[in-house]
N, C-alpha and C positions, 0 to 999 in steps of 0.2 A: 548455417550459422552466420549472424552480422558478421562485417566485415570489420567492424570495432572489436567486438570479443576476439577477432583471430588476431588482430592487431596488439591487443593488450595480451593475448598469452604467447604471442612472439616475441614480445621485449620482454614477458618474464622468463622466460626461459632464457633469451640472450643474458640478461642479469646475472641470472644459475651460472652461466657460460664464465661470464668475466668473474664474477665472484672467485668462480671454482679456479679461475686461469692467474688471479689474483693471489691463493692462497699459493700456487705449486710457484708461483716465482717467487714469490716472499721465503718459501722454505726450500729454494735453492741457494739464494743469496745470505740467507741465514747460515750456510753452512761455509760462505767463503768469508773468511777472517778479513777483518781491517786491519790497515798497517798501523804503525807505533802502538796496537795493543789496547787503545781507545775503545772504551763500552760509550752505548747510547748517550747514557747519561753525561758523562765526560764527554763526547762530543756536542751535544747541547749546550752545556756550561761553556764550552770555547767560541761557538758560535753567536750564543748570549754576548758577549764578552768582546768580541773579536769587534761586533755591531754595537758599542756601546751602552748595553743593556745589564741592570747593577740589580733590579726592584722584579725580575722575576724570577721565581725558583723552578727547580726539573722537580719533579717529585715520579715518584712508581704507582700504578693502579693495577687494577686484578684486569683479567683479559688477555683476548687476544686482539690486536686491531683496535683497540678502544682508545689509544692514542691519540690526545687533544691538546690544544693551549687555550686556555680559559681565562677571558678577560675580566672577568670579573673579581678572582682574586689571584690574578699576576700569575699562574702557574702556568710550568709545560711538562704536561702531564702523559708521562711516557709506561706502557704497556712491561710485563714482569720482561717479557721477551726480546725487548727492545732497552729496556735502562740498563737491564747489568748485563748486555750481550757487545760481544767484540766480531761484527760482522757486517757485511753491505748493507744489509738489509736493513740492519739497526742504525746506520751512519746516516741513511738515506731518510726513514721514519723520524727520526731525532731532529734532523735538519728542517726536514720539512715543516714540522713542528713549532721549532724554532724560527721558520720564517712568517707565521704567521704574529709571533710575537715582535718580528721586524717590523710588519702589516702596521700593527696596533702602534709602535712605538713612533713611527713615518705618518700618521693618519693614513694610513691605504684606505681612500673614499669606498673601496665596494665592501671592504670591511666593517668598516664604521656601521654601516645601512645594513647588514646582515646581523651584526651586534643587535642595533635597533630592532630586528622583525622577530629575533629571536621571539620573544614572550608572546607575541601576537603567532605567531606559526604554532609555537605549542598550545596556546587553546584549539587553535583550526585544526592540529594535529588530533585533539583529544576528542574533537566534536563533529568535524566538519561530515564525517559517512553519518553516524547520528542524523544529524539534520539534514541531509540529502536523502536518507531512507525514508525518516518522517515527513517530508516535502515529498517524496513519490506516493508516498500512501494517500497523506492530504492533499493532493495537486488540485483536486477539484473545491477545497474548499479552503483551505491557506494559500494559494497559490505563491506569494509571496515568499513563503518559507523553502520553499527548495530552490529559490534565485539566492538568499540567504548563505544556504549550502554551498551555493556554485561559489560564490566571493568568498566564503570563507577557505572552500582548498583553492580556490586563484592566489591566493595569496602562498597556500603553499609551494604550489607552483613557480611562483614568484622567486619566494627563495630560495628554491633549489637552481632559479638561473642565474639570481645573485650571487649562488657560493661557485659557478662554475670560476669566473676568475680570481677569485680569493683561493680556492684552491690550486689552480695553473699558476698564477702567480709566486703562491708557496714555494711549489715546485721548483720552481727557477730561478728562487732566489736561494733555495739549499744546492740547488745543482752547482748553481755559478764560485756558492761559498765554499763547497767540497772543492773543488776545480781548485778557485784562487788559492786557497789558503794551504792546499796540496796535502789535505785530510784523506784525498785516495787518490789514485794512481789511475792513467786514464784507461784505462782497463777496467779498471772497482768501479770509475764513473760511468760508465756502459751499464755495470749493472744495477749500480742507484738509478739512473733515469730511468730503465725497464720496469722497476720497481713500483717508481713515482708514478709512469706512464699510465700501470694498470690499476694502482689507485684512482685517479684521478678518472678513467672511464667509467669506474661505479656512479660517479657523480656525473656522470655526461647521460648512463642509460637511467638514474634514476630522473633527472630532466626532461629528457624526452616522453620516460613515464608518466608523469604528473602531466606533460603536454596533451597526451594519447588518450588519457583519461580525462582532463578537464574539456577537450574537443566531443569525448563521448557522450558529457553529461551538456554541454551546449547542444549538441545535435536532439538529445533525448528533449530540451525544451522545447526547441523549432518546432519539433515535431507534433510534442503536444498543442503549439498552439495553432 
């Protein structure tokens, strides 16, 4: 077997790994309560609040992990299990959350440029195997169209190394505001950063993936030509 194929089914399986290592700490820390009694939601709003911020609201979405802040119409958009939950795990998601509404409010530069690539990644998202398959088929006669292909997931590629410090960042600006603002106990903060930690490696192995593959589909050009 290429040495590409065993490359790309070792990070997906390492993925599986963090994924699965992902969920069991998230639902360890779910079960250890925050102090003063504080659900996600209410730690969101304090956090908001604490950083100056009046023009965005927490609202709740269906999911698990589906947890975002959405610049587009001011929300921080917190998961059933995380807004009305009184726990690390919810302290730490909610934060996080909310630091990326910090990101937007500070112009955080890697944010701004991940905002922008947005719309451009979800067509590349929706198209770009599409026309890398139809450029392998037609290689001998569109030639053009599977270079096409390749720039269009470069680009996704792109943004997933864009969002590695918007989400690092995140991270460490809810750690720091857990911490200062003495919303947990440094104890509870051990297990928010664990939390963060292993969030934040789905977006490291999905980076590396887009890397492994966009390398696979360079190498399949050289070759052909």
């Amino acid at each position: 077997m290429n040495s590409s194929y065993l490359l790309i089914i070792l990070i997906f399986i390492v993925g599986l790994l963090v994924q699965s290592k992902l969920k069991r700490v998230f639902e360890k820390y779910s079960r250890v309560r925050a102090p003063w009694g504080m659900t996600g939601a209410q730690i969101a709003e304090k956090m908001l609040r604490d950083n100056g911020i009046y023009n965005v609201r927490v609202t709740s979405v269906n999911g698990s992990l589906t947890d975002h802040f959405n610049p587009a119409n001011m929300t921080v958009n917190l998961s059933e299990s995380v807004y009305g939950e009184c726990s690390v795990s919810a302290a730490a998601v909610a934060a996080h959350e909310c630091g990326h509404a910090v990101q937007h409010a500070q112009g955080y530069a890697p944010l701004k440029l991940r905002t922008i690539l947005v719309p451009v990644v979800n067509f590349s998202s929706m198209l770009s195997q599409i026309v890398i398959i139809a450029g392998i088929l037609l290689i001998n006669v569109i030639p053009a169209l599977f270079w096409i292909g390749i720039i269009m997931f470069a680009m996704i590629f792109f943004f997933s190394l864009v969002t590695l410090p918007v989400e690092f960042n995140a991270s460490h600006r809810a750690v720091a505001w857990l911490e200062s603002s003495g919303t947990l106990s440094q104890q509870e903060l051990e297990g928010a950063k664990e939390s963060l930690k292993w969030a934040a490696m789905t977006y490291v192995v999905s980076a590396i993936s887009a890397l492994v593959t966009l390398v696979y589909y360079l190498g399949f050009a050289d070759r052909r030509n």
